[in-house]
N, C-alpha and C positions, 0 to 999 in steps of 0.2 A: 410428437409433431402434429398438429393443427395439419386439419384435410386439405385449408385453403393454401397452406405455404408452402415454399420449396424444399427440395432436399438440400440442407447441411452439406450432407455427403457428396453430392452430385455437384456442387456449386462449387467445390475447392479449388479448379480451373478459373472459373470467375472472379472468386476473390481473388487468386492473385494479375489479374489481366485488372480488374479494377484500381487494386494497390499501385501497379504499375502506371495507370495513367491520370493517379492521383500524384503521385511524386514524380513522374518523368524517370522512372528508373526501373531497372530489370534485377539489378541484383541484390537477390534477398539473402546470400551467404551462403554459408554450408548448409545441404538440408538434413540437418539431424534434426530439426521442429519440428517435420513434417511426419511424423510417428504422434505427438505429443495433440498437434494440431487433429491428427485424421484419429484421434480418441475425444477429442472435443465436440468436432461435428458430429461425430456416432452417438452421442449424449446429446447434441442437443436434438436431433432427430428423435434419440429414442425417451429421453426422459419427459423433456416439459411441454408446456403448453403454450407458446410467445403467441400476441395476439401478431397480426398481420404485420401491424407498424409495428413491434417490437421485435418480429423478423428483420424487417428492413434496418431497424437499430441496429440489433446484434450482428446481421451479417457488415454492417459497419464497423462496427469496434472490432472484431474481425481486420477488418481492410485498414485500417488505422496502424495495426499493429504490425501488419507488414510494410506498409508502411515505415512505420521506426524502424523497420531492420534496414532499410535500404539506404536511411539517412544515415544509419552507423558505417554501414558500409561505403557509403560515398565517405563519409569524416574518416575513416580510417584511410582510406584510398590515399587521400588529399593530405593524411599528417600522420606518416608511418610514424613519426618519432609519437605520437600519441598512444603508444604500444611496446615502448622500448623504454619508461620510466615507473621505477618505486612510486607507489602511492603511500603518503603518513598513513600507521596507523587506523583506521575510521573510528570514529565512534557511533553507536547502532543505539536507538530508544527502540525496544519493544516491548512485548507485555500484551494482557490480554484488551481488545478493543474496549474503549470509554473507560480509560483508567487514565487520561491525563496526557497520553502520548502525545497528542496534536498541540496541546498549549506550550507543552513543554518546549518540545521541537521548534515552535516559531521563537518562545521568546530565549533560548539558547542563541538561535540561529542569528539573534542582535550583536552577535559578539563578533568582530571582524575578524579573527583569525578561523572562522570556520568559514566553510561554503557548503550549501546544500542544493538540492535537486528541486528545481524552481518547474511549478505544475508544466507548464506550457509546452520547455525544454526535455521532458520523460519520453512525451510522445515522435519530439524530433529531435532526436540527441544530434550535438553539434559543438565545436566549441565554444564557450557561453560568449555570444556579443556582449560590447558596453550594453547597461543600463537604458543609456542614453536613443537606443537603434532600437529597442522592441517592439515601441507602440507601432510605429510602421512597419515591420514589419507581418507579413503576413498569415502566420504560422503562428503567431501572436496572438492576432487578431484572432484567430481561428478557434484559438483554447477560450477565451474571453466570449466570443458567440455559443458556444459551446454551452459552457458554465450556464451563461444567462439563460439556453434553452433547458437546462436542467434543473434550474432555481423558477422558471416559468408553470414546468409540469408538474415540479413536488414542490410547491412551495415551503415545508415542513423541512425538507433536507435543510435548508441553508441555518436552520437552525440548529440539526443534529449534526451537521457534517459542513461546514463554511468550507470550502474551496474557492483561492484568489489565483490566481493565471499568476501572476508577477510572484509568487512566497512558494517558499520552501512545502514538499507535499512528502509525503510517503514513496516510499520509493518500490512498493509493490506492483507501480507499476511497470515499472523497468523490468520487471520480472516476466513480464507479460511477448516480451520477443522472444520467447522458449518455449513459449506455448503449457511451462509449469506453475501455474499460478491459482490462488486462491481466489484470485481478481474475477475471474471467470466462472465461479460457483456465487458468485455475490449476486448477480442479475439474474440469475436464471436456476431453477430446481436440476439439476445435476449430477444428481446420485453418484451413476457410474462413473464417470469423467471424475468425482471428488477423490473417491474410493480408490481409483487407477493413480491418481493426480500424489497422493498421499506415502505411495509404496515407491515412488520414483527416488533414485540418488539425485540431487540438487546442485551438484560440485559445477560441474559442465556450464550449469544455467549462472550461478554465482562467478564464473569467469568470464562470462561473453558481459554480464552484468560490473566486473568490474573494468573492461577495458571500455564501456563505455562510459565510468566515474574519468577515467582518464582523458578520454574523447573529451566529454563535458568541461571536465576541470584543466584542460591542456595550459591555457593561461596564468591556470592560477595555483599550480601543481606545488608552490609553498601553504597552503592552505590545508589544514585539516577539513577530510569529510565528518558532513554532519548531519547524520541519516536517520529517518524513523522510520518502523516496518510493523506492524503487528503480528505479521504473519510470517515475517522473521525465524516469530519460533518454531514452524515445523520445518527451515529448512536451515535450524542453526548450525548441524552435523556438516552439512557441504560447505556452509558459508565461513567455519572457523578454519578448513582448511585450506581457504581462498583467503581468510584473511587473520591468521593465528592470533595475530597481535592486535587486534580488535577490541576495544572495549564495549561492553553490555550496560547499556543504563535501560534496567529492568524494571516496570512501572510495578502497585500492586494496589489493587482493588476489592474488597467483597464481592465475587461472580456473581453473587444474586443478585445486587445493582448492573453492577458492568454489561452482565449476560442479558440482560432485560431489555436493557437500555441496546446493545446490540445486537436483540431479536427486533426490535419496531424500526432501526436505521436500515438493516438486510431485506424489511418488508418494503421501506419505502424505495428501497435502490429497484429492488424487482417490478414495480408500478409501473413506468413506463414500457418494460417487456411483456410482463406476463398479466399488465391489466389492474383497474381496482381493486377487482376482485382477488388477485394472489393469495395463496393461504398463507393465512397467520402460524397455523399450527409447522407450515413446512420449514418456514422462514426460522422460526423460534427452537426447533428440533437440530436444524443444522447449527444454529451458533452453540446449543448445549454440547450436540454430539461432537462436531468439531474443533472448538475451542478448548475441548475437555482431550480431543483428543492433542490440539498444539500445546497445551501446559502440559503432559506427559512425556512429547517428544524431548519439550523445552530441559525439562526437572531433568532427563537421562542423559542431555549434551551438555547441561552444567556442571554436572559432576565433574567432568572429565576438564572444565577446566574454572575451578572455581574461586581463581584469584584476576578474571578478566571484568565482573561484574561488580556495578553500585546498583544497590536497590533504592527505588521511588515508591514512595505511600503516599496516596492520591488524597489523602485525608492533610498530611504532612505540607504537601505543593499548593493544595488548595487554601492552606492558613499560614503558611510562612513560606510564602516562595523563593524569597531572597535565599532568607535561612536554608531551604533544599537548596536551593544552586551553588551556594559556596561548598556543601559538604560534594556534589557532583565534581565540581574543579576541585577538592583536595581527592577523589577516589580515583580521577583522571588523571591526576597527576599534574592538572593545568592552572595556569594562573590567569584569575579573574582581575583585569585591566580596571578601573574606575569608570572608564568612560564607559567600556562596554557594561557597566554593573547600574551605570546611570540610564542606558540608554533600556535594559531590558526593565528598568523598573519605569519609563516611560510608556514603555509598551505593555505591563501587566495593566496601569491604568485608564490605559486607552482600549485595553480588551477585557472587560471583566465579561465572566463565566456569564450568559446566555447573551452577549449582546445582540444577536442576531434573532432573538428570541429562545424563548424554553421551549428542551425537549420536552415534550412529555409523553410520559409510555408506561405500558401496565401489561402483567402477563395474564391478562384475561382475555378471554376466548381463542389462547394461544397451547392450551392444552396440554403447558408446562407448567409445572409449578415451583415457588421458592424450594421446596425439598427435592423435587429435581435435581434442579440446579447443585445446591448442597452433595448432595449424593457424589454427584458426577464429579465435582472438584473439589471433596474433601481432605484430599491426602494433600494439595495446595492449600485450603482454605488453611488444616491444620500446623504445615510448615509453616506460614508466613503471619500466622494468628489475626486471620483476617473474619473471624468468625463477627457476627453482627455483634 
């Protein structure tokens, strides 16, 4: 904690009197978060360094997310039957981060029999309005001012990480109304809170997570979900028994590109918190140390059910995408439609690979190196012969 900023700790009354008069609502649910949350604030008091305005952020994203708790709670209030129905199914893209997962996910997500978690909709779950109602809406509008203020500050992110308010997003954030999220070691150095965050059962949080798939999806409840998660894999143990019959479309990359490339995107998320200056070396340590430790978890819960997954090679998607998406619909068991087969090959050439511009990144002065990296995930590099 910076001498000039408040207490985290002291302020948890605040955030939620703020949350409240952001949404016009008092009820944030059951407080089982409130353990998960008051190990957040103790971490961000004891570990990092947020400049002034990146206190003022984070005590935001904060109040944001209680926020989302209260709009589930009003949606649930408002459509008990949103709580009383089978959900198909889902199907889950993860894998380790910059292996493919975000292309993949939008251009699946062309297919009409799926519906996915549209950015805007994460932070106020509701049942999904027409199309047609969003731009006025305000809450809309809001994800969309948002975005623009985060494409304004890092101008570089829109290139490693594009986020559109109206498309389909990851769904980590959803995770983020349990207070157990990886979400929250991304902007900020973390240590304890990661370390505490990591030993937690996830079952609890994967339920409150799926009754708001349900919330979300009330209208459209013949629709398969269609979800992508990176970080997925350290809480795939709770999430298969929330959702058994779950399919795994497992991406896979060489970690010494992948890991590299998501050491310099973890530094730019932390920029507007903790400053220009954030360290490279902290930024670049946590995606080794952690990532190395989510393909661990991942490799131990797949055993246990190793006829739910199709594996993705980001080499594979990136030169014959067609070709990967047909063998995903025969390991899913689904049938790929024409139109939909026509409309996602419209969309791969209208989004080719950096249209927003190239990332570019290096693990120099990052105080990891390519044999690091190796080191740390070779018993994956070695399974999945992802060796350079």
């Amino acid at each position: 904690m910076t001498q000039q900023n408040p207490s985290f700790v002291a302020s948890e009354a605040a955030l939620h009197e703020a949350a409240a008069k952001r949404s016009g609502m008092r009820d944030f649910g059951s407080q089982d978060y409130r353990l998960a949350l008051r190990k957040l604030l103790q971490a961000l008091d004891q570990d990092t360094q947020l400049t002034p305005e990146g206190w003022r952020k984070y005590f935001d994203r904060i109040v944001q997310v209680l926020v989302s708790r209260t709009w589930s709670q009003k949606g649930w209030r408002e459509h008990p039957d949103s709580l009383s129905y089978e959900l198909k199914p889902p199907i889950v893209i993860t894998g380790l981060p910059r292996t493919g997962t975000t292309a993949l996910h939008r251009v699946l997500a062309m297919d009409p029999q799926f519906q996915g978690l549209e950015y805007w909709l994460i932070d106020n779950p509701m049942p999904r309005p027409p199309r047609s109602e969003w731009d006025a809406n305000p809450l809309f509008k809001r994800a969309v001012d948002e975005l623009e203020t985060l494409y304004r500050e890092v101008p570089a992110m829109k290139a490693a990480h594009p986020i559109i308010a109206d498309e389909v997003y990851e769904c980590l954030l959803l995770t983020r109304q349990d207070f157990l999220s990886i979400d929250w070691t991304t902007n900020a150095n973390i240590p304890s809170y990661q370390q505490w965050w990591l030993e937690q059962d996830t079952e609890a949080m994967w339920r409150r997570y799926r009754d708001n798939l349900r919330l979300i999806g009330l209208h459209e409840r013949d629709k398969t979900w269609l979800l992508k998660n990176p970080a997925s894999l350290f809480g795939l143990a709770g999430f298969m028994k929330v959702f058994p019959q779950a399919t795994i479309i497992q991406t896979h990359r060489n970690p010494i590109t992948s890991v590299a490339s998501g050491a310099s995107l973890a530094r730019m998320a932390r920029i507007p918190y903790e400053g220009a200056d954030t360290s490279r070396t902290a930024a670049a340590r946590r995606e080794v140390d952690l990532w190395g430790r989510g393909i661990e978890m991942a490799m131990e819960v797949r055993r246990q059910y190793p006829d739910r997954y199709v594996d993705v090679y980001f080499s594979d998607f990136a030169s014959k995408p067609m070709d990967t998406i047909e063998r995903i619909y025969a390991g899913c068991g689904l049938t790929l439609s024409d139109a939909a087969a026509a409309a996602m090959q419209r969309w791969l050439a209208e989004n080719p690979q950096n249209k927003h511009g190239e990332h570019k990144y290096s693990l120099e002065g990052t105080g990891i190196t390519e044999d690091d990296i190796h080191r740390r995930f070779e018993p994956y590099i070695d399974l999945y012969g992802l060796a350079a």
